[in-house]
C-alpha positions in Angstrom: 7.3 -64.8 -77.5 6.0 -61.2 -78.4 2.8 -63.0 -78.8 2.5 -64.5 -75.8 3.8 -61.4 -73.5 0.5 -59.5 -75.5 -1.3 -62.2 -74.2 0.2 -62.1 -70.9 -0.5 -58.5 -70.8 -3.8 -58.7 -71.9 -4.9 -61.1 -69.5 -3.3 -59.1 -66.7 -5.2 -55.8 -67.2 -8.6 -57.7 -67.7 -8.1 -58.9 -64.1 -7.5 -55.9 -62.4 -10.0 -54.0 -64.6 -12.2 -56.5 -63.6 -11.0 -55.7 -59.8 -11.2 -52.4 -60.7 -14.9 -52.6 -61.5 -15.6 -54.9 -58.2 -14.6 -52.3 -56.3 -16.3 -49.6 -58.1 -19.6 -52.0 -57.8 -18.7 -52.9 -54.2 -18.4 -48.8 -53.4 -21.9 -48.3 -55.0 -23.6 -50.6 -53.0 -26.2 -48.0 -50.8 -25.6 -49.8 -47.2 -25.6 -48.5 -44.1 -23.3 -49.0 -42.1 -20.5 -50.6 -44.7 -20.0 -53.8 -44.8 -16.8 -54.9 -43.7 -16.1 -57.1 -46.9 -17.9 -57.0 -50.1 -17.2 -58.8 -53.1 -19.9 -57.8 -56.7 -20.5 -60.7 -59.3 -22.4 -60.3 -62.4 -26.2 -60.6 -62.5 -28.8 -60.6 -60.3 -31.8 -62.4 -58.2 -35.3 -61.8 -58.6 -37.6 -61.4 -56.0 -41.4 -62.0 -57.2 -44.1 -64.4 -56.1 -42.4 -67.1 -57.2 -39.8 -66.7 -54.1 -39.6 -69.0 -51.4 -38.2 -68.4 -48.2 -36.3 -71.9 -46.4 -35.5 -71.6 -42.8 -35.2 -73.6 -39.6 -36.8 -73.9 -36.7 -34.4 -71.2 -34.6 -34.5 -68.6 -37.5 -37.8 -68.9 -38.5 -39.0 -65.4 -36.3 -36.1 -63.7 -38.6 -37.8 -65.2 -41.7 -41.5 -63.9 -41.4 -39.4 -60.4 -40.2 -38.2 -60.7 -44.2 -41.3 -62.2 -45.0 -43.3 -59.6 -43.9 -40.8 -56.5 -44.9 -41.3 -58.4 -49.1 -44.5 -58.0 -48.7 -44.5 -54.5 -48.2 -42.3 -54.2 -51.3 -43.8 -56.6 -53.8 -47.2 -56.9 -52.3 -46.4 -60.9 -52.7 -47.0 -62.9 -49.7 -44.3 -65.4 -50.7 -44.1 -68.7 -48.5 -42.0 -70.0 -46.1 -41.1 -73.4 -45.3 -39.4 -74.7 -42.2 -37.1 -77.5 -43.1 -35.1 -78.9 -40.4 -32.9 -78.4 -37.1 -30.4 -76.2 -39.1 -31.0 -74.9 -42.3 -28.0 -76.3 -44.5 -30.4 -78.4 -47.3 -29.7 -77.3 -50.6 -30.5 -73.8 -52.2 -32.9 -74.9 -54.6 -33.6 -72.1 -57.7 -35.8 -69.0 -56.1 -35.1 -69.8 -52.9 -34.1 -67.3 -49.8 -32.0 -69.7 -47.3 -31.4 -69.3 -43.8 -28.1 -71.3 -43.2 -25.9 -72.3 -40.1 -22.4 -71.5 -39.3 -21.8 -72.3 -35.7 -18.0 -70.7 -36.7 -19.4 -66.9 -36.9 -19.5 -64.8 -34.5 -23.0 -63.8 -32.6 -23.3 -60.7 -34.3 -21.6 -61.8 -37.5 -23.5 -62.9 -41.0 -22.4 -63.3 -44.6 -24.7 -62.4 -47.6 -24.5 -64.3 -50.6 -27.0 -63.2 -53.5 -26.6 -64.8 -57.0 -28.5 -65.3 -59.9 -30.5 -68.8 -58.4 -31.1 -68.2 -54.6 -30.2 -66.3 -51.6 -28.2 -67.5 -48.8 -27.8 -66.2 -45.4 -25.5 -67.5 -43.1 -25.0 -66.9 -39.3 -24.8 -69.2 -36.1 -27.3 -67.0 -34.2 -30.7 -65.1 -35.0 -28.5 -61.6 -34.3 -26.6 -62.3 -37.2 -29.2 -63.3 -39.3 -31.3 -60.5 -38.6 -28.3 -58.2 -39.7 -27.7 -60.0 -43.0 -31.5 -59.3 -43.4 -31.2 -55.6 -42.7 -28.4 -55.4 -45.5 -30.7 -56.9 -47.4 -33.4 -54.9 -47.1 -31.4 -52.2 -47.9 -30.9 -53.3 -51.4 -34.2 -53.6 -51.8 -36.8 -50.5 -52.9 -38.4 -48.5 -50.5 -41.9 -49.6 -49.2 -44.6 -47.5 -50.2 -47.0 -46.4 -52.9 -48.2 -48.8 -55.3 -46.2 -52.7 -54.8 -47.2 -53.8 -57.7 -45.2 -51.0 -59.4 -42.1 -52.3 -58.3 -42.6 -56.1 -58.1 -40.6 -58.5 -59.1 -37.5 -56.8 -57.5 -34.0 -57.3 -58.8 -31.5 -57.8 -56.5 -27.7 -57.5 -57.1 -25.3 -60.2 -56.9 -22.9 -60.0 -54.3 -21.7 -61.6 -51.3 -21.2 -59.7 -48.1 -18.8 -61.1 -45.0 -19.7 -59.1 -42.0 -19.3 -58.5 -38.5 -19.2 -55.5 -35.5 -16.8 -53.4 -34.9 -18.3 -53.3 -31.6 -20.2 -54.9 -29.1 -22.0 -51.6 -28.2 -23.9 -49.3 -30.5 -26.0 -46.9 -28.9 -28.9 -44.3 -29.1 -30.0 -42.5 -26.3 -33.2 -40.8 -26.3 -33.7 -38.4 -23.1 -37.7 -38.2 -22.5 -37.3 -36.7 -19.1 -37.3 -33.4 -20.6 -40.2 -34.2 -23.7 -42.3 -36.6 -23.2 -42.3 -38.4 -27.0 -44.7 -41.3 -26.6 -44.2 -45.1 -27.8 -44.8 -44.2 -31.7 -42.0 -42.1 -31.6 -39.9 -44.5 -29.7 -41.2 -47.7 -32.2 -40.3 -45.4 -35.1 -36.5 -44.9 -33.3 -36.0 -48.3 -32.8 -36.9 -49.7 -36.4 -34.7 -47.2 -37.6 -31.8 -48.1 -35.0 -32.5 -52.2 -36.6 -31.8 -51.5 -40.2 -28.6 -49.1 -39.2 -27.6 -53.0 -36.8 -27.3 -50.7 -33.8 -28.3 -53.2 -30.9 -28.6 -50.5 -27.7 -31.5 -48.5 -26.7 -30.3 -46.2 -23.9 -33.6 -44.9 -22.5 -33.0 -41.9 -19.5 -36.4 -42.1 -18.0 -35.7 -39.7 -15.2 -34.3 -36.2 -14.5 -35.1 -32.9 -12.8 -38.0 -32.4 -14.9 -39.9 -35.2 -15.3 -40.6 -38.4 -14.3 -41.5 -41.1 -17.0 -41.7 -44.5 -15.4 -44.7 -45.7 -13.5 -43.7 -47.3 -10.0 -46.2 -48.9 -8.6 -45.0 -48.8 -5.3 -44.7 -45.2 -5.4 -47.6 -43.7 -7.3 -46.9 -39.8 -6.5 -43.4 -40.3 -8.7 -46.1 -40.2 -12.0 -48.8 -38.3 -10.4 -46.7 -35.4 -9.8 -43.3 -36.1 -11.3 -44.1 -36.6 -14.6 -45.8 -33.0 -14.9 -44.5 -29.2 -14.9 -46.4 -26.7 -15.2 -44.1 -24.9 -18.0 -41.2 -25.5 -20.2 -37.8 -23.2 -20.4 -37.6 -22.1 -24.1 -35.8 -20.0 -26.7 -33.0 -22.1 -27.5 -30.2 -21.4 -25.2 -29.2 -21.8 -21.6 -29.4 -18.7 -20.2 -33.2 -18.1 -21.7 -36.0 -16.4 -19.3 -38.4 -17.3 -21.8 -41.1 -19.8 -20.7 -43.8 -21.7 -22.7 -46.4 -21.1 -20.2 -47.9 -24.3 -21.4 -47.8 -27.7 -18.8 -46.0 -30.6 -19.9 -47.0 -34.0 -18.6 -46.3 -37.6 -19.5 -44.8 -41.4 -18.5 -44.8 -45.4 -19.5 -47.4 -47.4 -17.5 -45.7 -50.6 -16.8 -47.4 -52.3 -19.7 -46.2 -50.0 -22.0 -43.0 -50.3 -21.1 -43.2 -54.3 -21.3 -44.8 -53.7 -24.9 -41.9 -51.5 -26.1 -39.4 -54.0 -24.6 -40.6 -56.7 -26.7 -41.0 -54.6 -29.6 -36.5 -53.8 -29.2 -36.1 -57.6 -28.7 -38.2 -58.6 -31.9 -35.3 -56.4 -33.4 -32.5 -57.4 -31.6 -32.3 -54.3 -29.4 -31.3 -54.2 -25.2 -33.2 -51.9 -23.7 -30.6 -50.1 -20.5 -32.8 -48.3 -18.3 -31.5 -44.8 -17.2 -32.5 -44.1 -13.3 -30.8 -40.7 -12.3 -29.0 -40.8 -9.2 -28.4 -39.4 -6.6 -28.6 -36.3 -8.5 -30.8 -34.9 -11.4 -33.5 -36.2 -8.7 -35.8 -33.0 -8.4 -38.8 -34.8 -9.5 -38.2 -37.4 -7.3 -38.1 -34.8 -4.4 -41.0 -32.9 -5.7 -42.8 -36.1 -5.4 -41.7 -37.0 -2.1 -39.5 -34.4 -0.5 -38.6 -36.7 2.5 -35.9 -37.8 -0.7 -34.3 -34.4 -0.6 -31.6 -33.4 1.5 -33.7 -29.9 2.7 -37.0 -32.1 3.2 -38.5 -29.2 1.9 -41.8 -29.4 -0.7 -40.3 -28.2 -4.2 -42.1 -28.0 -7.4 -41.2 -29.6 -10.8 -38.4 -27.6 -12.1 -39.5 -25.3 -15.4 -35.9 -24.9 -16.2 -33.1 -26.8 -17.7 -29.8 -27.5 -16.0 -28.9 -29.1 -12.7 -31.9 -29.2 -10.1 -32.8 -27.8 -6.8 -31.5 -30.8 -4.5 -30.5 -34.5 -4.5 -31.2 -37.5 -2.6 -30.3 -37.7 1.0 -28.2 -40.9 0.4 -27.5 -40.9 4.2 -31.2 -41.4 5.6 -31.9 -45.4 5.3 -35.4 -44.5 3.9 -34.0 -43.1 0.7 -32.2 -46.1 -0.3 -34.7 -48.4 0.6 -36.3 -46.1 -1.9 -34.0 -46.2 -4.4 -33.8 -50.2 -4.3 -37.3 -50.3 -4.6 -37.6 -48.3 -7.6 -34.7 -50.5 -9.1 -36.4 -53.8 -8.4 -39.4 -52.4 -10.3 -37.3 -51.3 -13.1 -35.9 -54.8 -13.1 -39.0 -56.4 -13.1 -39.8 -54.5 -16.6 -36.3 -54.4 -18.1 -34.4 -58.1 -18.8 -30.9 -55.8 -19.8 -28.1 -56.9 -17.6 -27.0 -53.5 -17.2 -28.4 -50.8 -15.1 -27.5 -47.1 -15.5 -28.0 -45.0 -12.9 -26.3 -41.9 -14.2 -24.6 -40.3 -11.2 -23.4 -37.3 -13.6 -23.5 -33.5 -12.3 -24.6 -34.0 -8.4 -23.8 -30.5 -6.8 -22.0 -31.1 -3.7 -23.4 -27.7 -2.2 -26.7 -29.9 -0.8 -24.7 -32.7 0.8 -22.4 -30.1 2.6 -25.2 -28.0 3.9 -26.8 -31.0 5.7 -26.2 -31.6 9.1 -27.4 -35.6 8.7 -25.1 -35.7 5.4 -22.0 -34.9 7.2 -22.6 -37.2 10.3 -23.3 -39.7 7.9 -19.9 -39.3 6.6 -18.3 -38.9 9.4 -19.1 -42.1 10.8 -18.0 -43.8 7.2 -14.6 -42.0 7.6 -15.2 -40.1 3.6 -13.7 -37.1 4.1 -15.1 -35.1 0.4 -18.2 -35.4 -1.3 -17.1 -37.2 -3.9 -15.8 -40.0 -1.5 -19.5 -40.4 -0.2 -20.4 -40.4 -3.8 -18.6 -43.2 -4.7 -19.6 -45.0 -1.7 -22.7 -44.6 -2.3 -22.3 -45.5 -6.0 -20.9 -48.6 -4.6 -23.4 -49.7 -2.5 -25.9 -49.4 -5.5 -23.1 -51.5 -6.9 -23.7 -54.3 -4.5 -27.4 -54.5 -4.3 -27.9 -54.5 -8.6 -24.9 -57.6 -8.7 -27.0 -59.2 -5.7 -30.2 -59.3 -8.3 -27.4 -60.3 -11.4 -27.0 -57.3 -12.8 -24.0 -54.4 -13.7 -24.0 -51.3 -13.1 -23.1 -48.7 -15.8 -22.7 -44.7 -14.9 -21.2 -41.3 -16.4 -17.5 -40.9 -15.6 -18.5 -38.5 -12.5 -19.0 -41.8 -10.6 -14.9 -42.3 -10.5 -15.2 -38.9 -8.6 -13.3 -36.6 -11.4 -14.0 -32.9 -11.3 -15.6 -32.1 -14.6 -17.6 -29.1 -13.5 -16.3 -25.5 -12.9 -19.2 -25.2 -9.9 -17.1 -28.5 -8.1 -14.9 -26.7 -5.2 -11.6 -28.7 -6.7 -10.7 -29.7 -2.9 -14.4 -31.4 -2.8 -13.8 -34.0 -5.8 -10.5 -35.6 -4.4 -11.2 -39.2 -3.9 -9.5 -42.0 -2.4 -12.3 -44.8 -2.8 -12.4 -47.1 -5.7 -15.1 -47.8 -7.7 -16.6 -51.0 -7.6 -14.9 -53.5 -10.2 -17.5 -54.5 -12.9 -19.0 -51.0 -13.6 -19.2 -49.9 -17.5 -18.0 -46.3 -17.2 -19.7 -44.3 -19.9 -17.7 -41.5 -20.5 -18.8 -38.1 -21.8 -16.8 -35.1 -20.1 -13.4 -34.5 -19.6 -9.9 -34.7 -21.1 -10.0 -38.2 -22.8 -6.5 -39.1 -20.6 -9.5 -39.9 -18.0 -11.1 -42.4 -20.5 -7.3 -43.7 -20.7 -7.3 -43.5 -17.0 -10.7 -45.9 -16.7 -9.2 -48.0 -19.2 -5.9 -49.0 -17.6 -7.5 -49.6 -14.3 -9.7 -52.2 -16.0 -12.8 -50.8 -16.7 -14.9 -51.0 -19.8 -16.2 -47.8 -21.4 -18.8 -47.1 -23.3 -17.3 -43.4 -25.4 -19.9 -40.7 -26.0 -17.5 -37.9 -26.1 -20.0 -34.6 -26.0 -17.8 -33.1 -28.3 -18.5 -35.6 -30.8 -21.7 -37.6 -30.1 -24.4 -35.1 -28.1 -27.5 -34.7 -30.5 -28.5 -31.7 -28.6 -26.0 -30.0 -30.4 -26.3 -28.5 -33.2 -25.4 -28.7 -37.0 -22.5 -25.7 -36.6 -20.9 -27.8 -33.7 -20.8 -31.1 -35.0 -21.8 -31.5 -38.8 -22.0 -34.6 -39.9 -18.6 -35.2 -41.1 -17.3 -34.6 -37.6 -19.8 -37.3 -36.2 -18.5 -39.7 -39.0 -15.3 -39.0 -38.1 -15.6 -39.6 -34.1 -13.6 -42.6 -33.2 -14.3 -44.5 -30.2 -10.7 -45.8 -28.9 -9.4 -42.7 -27.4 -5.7 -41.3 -29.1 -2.8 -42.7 -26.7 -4.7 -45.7 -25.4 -2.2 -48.9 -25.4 -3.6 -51.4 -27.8 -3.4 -54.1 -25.3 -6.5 -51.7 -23.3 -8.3 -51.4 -26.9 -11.0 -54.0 -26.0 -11.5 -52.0 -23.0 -13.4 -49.7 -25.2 -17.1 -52.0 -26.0 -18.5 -49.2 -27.9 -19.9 -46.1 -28.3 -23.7 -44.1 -27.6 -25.1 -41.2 -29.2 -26.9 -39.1 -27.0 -30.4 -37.1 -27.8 -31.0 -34.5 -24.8 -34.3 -33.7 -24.6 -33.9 -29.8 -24.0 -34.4 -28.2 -27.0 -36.6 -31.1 -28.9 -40.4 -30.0 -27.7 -41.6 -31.8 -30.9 -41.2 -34.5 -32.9 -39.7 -33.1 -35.8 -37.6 -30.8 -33.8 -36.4 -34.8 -32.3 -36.1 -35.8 -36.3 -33.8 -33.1 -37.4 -31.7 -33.4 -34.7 -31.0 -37.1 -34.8 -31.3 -38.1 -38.6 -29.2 -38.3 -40.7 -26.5 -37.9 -38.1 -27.9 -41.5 -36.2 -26.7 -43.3 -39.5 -22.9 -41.8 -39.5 -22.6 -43.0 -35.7 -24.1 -46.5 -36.7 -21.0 -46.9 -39.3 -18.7 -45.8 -36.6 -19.7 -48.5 -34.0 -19.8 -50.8 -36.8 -17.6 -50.5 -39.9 -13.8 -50.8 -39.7 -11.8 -47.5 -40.1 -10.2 -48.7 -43.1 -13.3 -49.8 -44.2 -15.3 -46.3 -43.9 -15.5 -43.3 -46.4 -17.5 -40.6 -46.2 -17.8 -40.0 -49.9 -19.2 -43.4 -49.9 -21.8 -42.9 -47.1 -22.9 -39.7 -48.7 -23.7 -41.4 -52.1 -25.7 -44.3 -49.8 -27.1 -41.4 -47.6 -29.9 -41.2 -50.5 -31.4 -44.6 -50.4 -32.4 -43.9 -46.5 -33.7 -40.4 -47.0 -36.0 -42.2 -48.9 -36.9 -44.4 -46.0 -37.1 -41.6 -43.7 -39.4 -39.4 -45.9 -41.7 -42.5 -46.4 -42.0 -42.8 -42.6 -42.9 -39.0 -42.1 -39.0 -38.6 -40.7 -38.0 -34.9 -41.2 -34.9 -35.1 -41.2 -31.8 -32.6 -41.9 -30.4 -31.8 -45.1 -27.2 -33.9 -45.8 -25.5 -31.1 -46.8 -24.4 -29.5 -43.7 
């Protein structure tokens, strides 16, 4: 009996040693974001010139994206064959599969590497181009010499994986600094392998323009160009670059870079500013104002010198013209139009403003706002799409320059519209929530780029989490996602862009993605390595991880 209990006992701590180690292995695995479930195995697969790569006919764009990306590591242009409606014929020995599960979700994948073949499963090409990214990861770097790495070993594993959530989002603000599209190409390969699936792109502000309109030329011809740039670093700054700034997207470009976020699974949402943050606009075409005065480009940061006269019928034909361009260019069924930080001081001080409200019975600014919010509203569902706005659009007071008595509100904000909330006490996310809207969280306290490593280091953007403390769990799914924002301000070059967004980008990713009980920061600082190597092979000057 002793005999047998030895046994017994033996047999019981191999297993969980073995466990043990499965999770050690599982921990060491350098992905980014986590995987939600990961399970090690012993051995490995080899990836040399040998390898095949078996796909259908619906995956086969995902295959020459691995194809290609093997290449780059091995130097081996390995071959692909196209074998059906669905993928499922047998793994045969060397073989990368592309496999069918109509079960998973769109976003979801599983991974499963062993010692004779690859498999990836997933019932659509999102989901198959995310298992790809994971495996990528777990491949070397690109660069130098591919024959110094080829054949490439691969761990065995197998990966079960899905979002968090539906929205995981980078902004990039060029309004302020013009970047270019090999700066915005570089962001959005980078936003692929970290399976973040929104682009946010705020194309227009108080200083600068960035999107041609061919309806109304003058927008690029003078919007997209000051004639100086507040510097120095901070707000209050009287320093001045006394160099001109200039640049925007022809239509064609903007097409180009479109396709480019779709070959990688990424919406591009359009950022039109309005009806405030519209001073290049007005310097354009000051009939847009509400002084109708000629005003230059601002030089300086902050809120502008006026907004849009939303009661003359010319300025909203305007406005819907410019939107049926943008829709033209931009396939994303949401629209963002901003609304944020419109000083109510213009609107009061115009004789044609208050009629205008007077005859629609608002009796505060922020009433008109949200009527005029809501008639944007109508016209972008008219053409199929949703509008999507910062929280200012519900008409709450988030600025200490807002006379309180101005902001109170009666109207309601058109059902439908993704409020993307950023200022506030989070009790009016919780507010937007329980009325029924969905919210997009980029809490600046948390997620603004702008700021800097002292504010929020990288363990406080790791730690943001998206559903705001209090909410009921029945208004959980209320809350799609999350966006990380990079204001433009203080980024005049690239690498001053770099720093500021790498490595925090890849925490955020693994917020809008992994499970909380999944995540650990210890973890995502040992895989932090393994993408600094990316980064520096790309010409990415990114931040030290230890700050």
């Amino acid at each position: 009996m002793k005999k047998i209990s030895n046994l017994f006992l033996s047999a019981t701590l191999g297993l969980f040693s073995h466990v043990a180690l499965q999770a050690q292995q599982a921990q060491a695995i350098s992905i980014i974001p986590a995987p939600n479930k990961i399970i090690t195995d012993r051995g490995s697969f080899s990836i040399d010139r040998h390898t095949t790569i078996a796909c259908a006919d619906e995956n086969r764009d995902v295959a020459l994206f691995l194809q290609n990306h093997i290449q780059k590591v091995t130097g081996s242009n390995i071959g692909i064959s196209v074998d059906g409606k669905n993928g499922n014929g047998k793994s045969g020995t060397g073989t990368i599969r592309f496999k069918t599960d109509k079960n998973l979700a769109k976003e979801a994948y599983r991974l499963k590497i062993s010692k004779n073949g690859i498999e990836i499963t997933a019932s659509h090409n999102n989901g198959w181009f995310y298992g790809v990214q994971s495996l990528i990861q777990l491949m070397p770097v690109p660069g130098g010499d591919p024959s110094a790495v080829a054949p490439v070993e691969i761990p065995a594993l197998t990966i079960q994986d899905a979002p968090r959530f539906a929205w995981r989002a980078f902004m990039l603000d060029e309004a302020r600094y013009f970047k270019g599209m090999e700066q915005v190409k570089m962001l959005l390969d980078e936003m692929a392998l970290l399976k973040m699936n929104v682009f946010h792109w705020h194309l227009t502000d108080d200083q600068g323009w960035r999107i041609e309109i061919k309806k109304y030329p003058l927008l690029t011809q003078i919007g997209s160009k000051r004639k100086s740039s507040q510097v120095g670093g901070e707000w209050k700054s009287q320093v001045q670059s006394a160099e001109p700034h200039e640049g925007f997207y022809t239509q064609d470009e903007i097409r180009e870079i479109v396709n480019y976020a779709k070959e990688r699974y990424i919406t591009i949402v359009p950022e039109i500013e309005m009806p405030g943050h519209s001073s290049a606009a007005i310097a354009s075409y000051p009939w847009l104002g509400t002084e109708k005065k000629e005003i230059e480009v601002p030089i300086r940061w902050g809120v502008g010198k006026d907004v849009y006269d939303v009661s003359d019928p010319k300025v909203f034909q305007f406005l819907t013209d410019v939107l049926d361009e943008v829709m033209d260019l931009f396939p994303s069924k949401v629209i963002h139009i901003g609304g944020d930080e419109v000083k109510y001081d213009h609107w009061k001080a115009s004789p044609s403003v208050q009629a205008y409200m007077e005859k629609n019975g608002l009796s505060t600014p922020a009433e008109l706002q949200v009527f005029f919010t809501n008639r944007i509203s109508r016209y972008l569902q008219s053409k199929g799409r949703r509008m999507m706005g910062w929280n200012e659009i519900m008409g709450h007071n988030l600025h200490e320059y807002q006379d309180k008595a101005d902001t109170r509100s009666d109207q309601q904000l058109a059902r439908g519209t993704i409020i993307h909330f950023w200022k506030g006490d989070l009790s009016l996310a919780t507010e937007a929530a329980t009325n029924g809207f969905e919210i997009v969280n980029s809490w600046h306290k948390y997620t603004y780029l702008d700021y800097n490593y002292q504010l929020i280091p990288l363990s406080k953007a790791y730690g943001f989490e998206p559903v705001p403390e209090g909410l009921a769990p029945k208004y959980h799914d209320k809350v799609i996602g999350l966006g990380c924002q990079m204001w433009g301000e203080w980024i005049p070059t690239n690498g001053h862009m770099h720093y500021q967004v790498f490595p925090r980008i890849a925490a955020y990713a693994e917020v809008g993605w992994t499970r909380p009980d999944r995540k650990n920061y210890d973890s995502f600082r040992s895989a932090l390595p393994n993408l600094q190597k990316r980064w520096a092979q790309r010409g990415i000057y990114y931040a030290p991880d230890k700050i």
